[in-house]
C-alpha positions as CSV (number, residue, x, y, z in Angstrom):
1,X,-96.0,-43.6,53.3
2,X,-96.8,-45.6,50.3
3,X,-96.0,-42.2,47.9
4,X,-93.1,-41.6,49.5
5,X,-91.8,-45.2,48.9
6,X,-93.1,-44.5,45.1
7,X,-90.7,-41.7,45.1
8,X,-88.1,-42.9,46.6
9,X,-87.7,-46.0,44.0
10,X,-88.3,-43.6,40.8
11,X,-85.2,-42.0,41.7
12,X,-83.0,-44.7,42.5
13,X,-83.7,-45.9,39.1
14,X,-83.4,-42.1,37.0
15,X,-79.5,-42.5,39.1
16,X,-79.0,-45.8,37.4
17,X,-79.9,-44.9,34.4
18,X,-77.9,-41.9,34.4
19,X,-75.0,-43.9,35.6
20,X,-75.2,-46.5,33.3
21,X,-75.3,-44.2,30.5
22,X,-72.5,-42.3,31.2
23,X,-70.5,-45.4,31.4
24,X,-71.8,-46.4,28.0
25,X,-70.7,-43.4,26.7
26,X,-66.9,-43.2,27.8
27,X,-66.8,-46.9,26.4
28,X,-68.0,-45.8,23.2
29,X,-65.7,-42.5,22.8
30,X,-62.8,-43.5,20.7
31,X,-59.3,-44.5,22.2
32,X,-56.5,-42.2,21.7
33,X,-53.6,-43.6,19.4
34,X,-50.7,-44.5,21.6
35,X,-47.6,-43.2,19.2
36,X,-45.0,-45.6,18.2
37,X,-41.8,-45.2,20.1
38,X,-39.5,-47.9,19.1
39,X,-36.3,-46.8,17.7
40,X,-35.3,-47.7,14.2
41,X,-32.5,-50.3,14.3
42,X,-29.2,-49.8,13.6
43,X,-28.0,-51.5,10.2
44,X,-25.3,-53.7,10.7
45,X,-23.1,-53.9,7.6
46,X,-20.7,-56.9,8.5
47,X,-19.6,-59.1,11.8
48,X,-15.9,-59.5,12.5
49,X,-13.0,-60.8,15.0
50,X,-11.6,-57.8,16.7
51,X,-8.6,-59.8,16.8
52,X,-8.7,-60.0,13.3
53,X,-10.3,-57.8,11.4
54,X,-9.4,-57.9,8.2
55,X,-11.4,-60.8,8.0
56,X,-15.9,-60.1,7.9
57,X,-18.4,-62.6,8.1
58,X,-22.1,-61.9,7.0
59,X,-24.0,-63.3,9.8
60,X,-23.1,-63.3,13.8
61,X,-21.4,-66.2,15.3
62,X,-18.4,-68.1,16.8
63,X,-14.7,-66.5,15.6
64,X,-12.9,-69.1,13.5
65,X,-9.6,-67.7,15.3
66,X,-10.3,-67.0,18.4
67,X,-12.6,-68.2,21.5
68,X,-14.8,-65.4,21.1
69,X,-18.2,-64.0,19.7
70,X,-17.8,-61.8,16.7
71,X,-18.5,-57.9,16.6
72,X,-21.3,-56.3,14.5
73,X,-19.9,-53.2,12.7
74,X,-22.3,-50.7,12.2
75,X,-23.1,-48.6,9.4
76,X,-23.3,-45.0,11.2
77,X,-19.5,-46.1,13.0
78,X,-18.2,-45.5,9.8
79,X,-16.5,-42.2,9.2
80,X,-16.0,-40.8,5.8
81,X,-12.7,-39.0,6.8
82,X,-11.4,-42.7,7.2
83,X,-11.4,-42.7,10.9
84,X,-12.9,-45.5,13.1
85,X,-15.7,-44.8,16.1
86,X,-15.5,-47.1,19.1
87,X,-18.0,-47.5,21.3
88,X,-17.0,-47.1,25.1
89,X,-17.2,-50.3,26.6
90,X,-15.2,-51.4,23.8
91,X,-12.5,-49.3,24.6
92,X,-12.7,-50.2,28.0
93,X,-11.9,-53.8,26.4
94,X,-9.1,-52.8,24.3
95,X,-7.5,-51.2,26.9
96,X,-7.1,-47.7,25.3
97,X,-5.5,-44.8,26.8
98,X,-4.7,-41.5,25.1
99,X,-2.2,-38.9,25.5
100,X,-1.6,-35.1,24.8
101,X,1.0,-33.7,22.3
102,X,2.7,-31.3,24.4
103,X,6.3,-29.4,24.0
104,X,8.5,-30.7,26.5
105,X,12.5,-30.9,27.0
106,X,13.6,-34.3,25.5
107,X,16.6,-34.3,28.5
108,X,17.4,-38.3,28.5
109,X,20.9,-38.2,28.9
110,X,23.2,-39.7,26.1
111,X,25.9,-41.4,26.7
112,X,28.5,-42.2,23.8
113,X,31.8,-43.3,23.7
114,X,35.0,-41.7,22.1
115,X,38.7,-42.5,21.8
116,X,41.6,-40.1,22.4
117,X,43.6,-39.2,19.5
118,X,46.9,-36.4,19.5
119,X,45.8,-32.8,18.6
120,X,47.5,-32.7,14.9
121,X,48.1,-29.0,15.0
122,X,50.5,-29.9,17.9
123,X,52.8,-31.8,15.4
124,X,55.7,-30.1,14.8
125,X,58.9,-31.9,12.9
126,X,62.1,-30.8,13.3
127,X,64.6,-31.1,10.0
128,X,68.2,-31.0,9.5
129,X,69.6,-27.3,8.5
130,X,72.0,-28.4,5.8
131,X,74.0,-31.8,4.8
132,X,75.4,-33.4,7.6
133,X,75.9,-35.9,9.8
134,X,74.5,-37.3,13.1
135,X,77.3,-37.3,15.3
136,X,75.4,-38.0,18.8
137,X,72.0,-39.0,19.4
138,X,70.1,-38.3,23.1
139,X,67.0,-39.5,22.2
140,X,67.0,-43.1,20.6
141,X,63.2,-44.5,21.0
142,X,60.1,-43.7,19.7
143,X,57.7,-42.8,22.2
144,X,59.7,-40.9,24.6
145,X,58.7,-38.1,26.5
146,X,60.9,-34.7,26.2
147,X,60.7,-30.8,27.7
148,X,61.3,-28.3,25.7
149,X,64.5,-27.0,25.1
150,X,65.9,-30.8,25.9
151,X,68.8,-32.1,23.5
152,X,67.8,-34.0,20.5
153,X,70.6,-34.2,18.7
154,X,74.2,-33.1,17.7
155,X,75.1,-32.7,13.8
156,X,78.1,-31.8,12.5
157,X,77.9,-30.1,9.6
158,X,81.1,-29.2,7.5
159,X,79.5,-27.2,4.6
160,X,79.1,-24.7,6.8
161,X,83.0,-24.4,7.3
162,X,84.0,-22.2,4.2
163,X,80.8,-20.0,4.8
164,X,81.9,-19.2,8.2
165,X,85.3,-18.4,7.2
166,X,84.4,-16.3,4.1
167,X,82.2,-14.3,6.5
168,X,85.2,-13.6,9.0
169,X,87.3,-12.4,6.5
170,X,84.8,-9.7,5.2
171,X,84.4,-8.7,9.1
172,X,87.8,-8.2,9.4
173,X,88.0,-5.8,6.3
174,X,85.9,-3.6,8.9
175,X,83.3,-2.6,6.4
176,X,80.2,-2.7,8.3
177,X,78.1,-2.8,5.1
178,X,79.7,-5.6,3.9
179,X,80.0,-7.8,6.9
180,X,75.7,-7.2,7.1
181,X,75.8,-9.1,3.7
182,X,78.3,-11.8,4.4
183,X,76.3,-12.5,7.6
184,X,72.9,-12.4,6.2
185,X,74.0,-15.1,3.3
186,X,75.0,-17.2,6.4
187,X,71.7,-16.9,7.6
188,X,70.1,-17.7,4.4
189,X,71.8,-21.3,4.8
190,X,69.6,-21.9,7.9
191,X,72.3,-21.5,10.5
192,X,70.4,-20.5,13.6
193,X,70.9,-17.3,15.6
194,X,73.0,-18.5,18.3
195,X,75.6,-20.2,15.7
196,X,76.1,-17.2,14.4
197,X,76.4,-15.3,17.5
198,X,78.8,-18.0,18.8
199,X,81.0,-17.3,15.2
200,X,81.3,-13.5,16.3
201,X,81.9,-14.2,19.8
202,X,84.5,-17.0,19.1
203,X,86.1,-15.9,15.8
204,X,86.1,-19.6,14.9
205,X,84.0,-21.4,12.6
206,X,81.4,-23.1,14.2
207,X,80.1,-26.6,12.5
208,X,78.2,-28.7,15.2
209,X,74.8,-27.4,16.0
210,X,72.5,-29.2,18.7
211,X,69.3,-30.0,18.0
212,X,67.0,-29.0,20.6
213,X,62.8,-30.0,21.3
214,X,60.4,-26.7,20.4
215,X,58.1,-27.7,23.0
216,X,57.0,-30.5,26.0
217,X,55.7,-33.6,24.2
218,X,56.8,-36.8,23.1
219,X,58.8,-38.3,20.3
220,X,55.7,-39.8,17.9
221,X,58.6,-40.5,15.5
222,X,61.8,-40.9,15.2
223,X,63.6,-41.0,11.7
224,X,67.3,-41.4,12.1
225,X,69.7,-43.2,13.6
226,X,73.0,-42.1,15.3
227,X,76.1,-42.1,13.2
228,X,73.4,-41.7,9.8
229,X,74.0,-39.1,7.0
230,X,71.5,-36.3,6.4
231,X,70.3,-33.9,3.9
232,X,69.0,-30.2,4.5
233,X,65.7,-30.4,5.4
234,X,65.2,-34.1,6.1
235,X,62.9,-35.0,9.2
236,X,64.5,-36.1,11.6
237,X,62.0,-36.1,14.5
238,X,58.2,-35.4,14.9
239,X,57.1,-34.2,18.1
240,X,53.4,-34.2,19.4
241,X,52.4,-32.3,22.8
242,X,49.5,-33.3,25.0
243,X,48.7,-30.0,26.8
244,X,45.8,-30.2,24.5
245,X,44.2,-33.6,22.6
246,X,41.2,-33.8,20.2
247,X,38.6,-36.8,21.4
248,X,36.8,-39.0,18.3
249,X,32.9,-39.5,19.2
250,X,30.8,-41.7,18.2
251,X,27.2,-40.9,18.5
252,X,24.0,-42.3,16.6
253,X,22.3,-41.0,13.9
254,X,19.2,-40.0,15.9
255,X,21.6,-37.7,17.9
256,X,22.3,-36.0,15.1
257,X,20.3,-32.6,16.1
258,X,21.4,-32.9,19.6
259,X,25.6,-32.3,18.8
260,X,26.7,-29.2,17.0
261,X,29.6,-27.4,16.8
262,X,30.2,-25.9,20.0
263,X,28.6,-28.2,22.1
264,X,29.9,-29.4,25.3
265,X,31.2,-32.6,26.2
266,X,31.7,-33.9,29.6
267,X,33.7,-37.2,29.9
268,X,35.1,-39.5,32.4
269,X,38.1,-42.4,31.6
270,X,38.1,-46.0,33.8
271,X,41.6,-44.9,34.6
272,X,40.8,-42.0,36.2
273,X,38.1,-42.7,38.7
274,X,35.6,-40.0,39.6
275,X,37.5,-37.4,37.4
276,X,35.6,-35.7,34.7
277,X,37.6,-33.6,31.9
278,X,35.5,-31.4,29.7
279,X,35.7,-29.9,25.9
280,X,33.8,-28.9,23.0
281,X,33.1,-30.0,19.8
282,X,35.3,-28.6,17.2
283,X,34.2,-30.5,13.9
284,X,31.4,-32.7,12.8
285,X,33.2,-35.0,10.7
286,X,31.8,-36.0,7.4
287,X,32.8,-39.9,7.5
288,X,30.5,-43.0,8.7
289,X,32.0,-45.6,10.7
290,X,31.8,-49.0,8.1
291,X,30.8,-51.0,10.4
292,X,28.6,-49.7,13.5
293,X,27.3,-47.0,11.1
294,X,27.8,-43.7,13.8
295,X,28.5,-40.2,13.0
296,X,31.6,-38.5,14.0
297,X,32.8,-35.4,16.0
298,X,35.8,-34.3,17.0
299,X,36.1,-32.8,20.6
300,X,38.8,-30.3,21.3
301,X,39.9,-31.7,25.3
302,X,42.5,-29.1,27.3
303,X,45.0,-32.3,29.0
304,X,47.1,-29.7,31.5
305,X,48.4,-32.5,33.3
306,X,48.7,-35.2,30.4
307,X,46.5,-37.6,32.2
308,X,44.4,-38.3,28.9
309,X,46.4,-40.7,26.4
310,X,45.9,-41.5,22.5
311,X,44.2,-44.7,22.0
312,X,42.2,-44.3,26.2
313,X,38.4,-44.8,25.4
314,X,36.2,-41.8,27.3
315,X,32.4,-42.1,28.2
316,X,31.4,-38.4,26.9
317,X,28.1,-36.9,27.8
318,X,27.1,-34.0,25.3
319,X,25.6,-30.8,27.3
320,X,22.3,-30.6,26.8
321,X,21.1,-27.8,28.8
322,X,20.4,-25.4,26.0
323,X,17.8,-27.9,24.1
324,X,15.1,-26.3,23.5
325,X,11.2,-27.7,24.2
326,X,10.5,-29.6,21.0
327,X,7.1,-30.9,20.3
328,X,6.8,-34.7,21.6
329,X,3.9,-37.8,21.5
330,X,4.7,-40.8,23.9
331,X,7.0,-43.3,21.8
332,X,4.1,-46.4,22.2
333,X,1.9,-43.3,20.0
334,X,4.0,-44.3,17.1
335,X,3.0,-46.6,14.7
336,X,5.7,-47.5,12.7
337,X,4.7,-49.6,9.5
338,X,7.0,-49.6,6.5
339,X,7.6,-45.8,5.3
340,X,5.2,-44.7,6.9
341,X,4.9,-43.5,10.3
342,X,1.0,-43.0,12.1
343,X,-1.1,-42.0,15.5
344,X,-4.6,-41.9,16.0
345,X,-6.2,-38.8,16.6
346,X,-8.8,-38.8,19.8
347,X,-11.5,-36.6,19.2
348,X,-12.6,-36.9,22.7
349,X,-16.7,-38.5,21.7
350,X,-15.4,-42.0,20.3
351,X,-14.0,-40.9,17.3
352,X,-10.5,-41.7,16.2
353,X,-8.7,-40.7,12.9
354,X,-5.0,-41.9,11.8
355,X,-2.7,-39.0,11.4
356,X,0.6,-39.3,9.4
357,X,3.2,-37.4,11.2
358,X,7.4,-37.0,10.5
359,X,9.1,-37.9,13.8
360,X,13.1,-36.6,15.0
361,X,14.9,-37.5,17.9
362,X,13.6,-40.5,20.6
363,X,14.9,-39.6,24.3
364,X,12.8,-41.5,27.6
365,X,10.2,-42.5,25.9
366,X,9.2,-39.4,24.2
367,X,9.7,-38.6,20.1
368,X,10.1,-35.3,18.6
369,X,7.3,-34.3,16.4
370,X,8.2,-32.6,13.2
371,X,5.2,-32.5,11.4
372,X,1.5,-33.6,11.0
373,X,0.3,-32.9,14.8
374,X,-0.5,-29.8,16.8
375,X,-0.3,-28.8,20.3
376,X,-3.0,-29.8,22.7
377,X,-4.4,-32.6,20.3
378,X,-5.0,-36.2,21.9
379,X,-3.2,-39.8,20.6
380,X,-4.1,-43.1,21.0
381,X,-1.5,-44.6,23.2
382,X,-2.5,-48.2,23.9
383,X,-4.9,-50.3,21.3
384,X,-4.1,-48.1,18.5
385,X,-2.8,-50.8,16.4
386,X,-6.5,-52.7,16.0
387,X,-7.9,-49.4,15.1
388,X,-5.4,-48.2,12.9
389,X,-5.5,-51.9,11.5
390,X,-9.9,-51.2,10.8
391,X,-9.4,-47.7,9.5
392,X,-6.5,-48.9,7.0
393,X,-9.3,-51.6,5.8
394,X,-11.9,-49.2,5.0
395,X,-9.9,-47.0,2.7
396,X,-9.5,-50.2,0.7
397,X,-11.7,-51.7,-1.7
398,X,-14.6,-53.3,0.2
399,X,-14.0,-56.9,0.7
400,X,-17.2,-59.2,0.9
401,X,-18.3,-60.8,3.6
402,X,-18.1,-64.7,4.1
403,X,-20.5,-67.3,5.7
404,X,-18.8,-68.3,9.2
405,X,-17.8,-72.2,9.5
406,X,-20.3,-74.0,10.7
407,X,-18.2,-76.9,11.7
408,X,-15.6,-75.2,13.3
409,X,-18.6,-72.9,14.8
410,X,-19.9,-76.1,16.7
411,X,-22.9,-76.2,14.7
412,X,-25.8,-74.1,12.7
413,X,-26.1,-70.1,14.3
């Protein structure tokens, strides 16, 4: 018993041993080296007021301007293409949407305004034939509306008394050679067809002719007076018809490229309540109006049943259903400053870039692209003008930073 109690205790204390040098061991083994895993910090080059920032500050702080902490900018947010990154939540604060530029049908309708003018190739005057005299008068104001073939006027002209006579005798001579000539030197004195007819008929001079309207109008002027004296070929009325009348339209410069010739108009008067009339656009006219500065067109209008009158004012509607898709940005895109006109490009990862484009036409809120943008590329639509405002900064010279105000900082930062 007593050697196996022996026994027993020599091992326990060979265990302990063991044990206890096996823990001195792992103390003494060498700990690994934990690596270093803190990120390098990003350099802040200045602090500014988003609100204005064109102004930097060299340390953080209270805004001078506004109620608000300042903004670090960052060295790796600036671009060198001149563009401007913006973090996310910061364009959640700004509020900044973007749009696509896309081709699309700039369809806003425009309505102008034109006034109703006579169609001058309708003029027609009618002259005296020879020296006379205006023996009766039908038609004694200006104004007045007449049909064609309606009496004018009766002259009584006696110059053409010996004519006639001369050319009777020779008729009488029965030389048919002869009276050809004597009755085409009465024609060459401007005696119409039927006085001559009415000589051959009659055998008896003939010196009244009646003076009769060449077409449906009205009598735009009138320039004698019964019982007056005449000379061959003096006006004595000027007739204009209205089967047909020319509208002047205004229209703004920006419409330029939306009225051609050929164009159609649709317009509507206040006079004539849910009627439209329609035309097309004959001339663009080269004058500017003095005053409102608008372009000029002239529409040619058919007026069948004379219900369109010089001097009416027409609300016209130019056709625009063969416009073709232009390429457009939203209008709030634009930023118009001076000369210049600029968006800002969205990348898509926080990147935005100001773009100088040329711009047309501006219908409902969309304008025409001309150059500078491409199909499918994003703009800034909402909080471009602080970023275009940053990025117009930085391709200045740099300005140096100032030291906030304490004071007006509420104390030391």
């Amino acid at each position: 018993m007593t050697g196996t109690k022996t026994y027993s205790l020599l091992a326990v204390a060979i265990l302990a041993a063991l044990a206890a040098g096996y823990v001195a061991g792992r103390h003494s083994q060498p700990a690994p080296a934990q690596a270093s895993v803190t990120p390098a910090e990003r350099k802040v080059l200045y602090w500014y007021d988003p609100m204005t920032p064109d102004q930097r500050f060299d340390k953080p702080g209270k805004s001078p301007f506004m109620d608000m902490d300042l903004m670090p900018r960052y060295a790796d947010e600036v671009a060198d293409d001149g563009g401007v990154t913006v973090s996310a939540r910061q364009q959640q604060n700004l509020g900044m949407r973007s749009e696509k530029v896309q081709r699309r049908m700039l369809t806003a309708p425009l309505n102008v305004y034109g006034t109703v003018s006579a169609d001058e190739r309708s003029l027609r005057t009618v002259a005296a034939r020879a020296n006379g005299l205006v023996e009766k008068l039908y038609v004694a104001a200006s104004q007045q509306p007449v049909k064609k073939g309606q009496k004018l006027a009766t002259l009584w002209i006696p110059d053409w008394t010996a004519a006639q006579q001369e050319y009777l005798a020779v008729r009488q001579l029965g030389d048919r050679n002869l009276t050809a000539a004597a009755r085409q030197r009465l024609a060459l004195q401007f005696m119409p067809e039927d006085i001559l007819r009415s000589v051959d008929k009659t055998g008896q001079p003939q010196t009244r002719i009646t003076v009769s309207a060449p077409q449906d109008g009205y009598l735009s002027q009138l320039f004698v007076r019964e019982g007056a004296q005449v000379s061959a070929t003096q006006p004595l009325f000027e007739l204009t018809s209205l089967k047909q009348v020319w509208i002047v339209m205004d229209y703004p410069p920006s419409a330029a490229s939306e009225i051609q010739t050929g164009s159609k108009v649709t317009a509507s008067a206040d006079s004539q309540p849910g009627e439209t009339f329609h035309g097309m656009v004959s001339e663009l006219l080269p004058d500017v109006d003095a005053v409102s500065r608008t372009l000029k067109a002239r529409v040619v209008m058919d007026n069948p049943q004379e219900k369109l009158r010089p001097g009416m004012y027409l609300n016209l509607s130019p056709d625009n259903s063969m416009q073709t898709a232009v390429l457009a940005i939203p209008q709030e895109a634009l930023i118009q400053t001076g000369s210049r006109n600029t968006v800002l490009l969205d990348d898509g990862n926080g990147h935005f870039t100001p773009r100088a484009v040329t711009t047309g036409a501006t219908r409902d809120g969309w304008t025409q692209v001309l150059s500078g943008l491409e199909e499918g590329q994003s703009v800034v639509t909402s909080g471009q003008f602080l970023i275009d405002s940053e990025a117009s900064l930085r391709s200045a010279l740099p300005v140096p930073a100032t030291q906030p105000d304490a004071h007006q900082h509420g104390g030391d930062l």
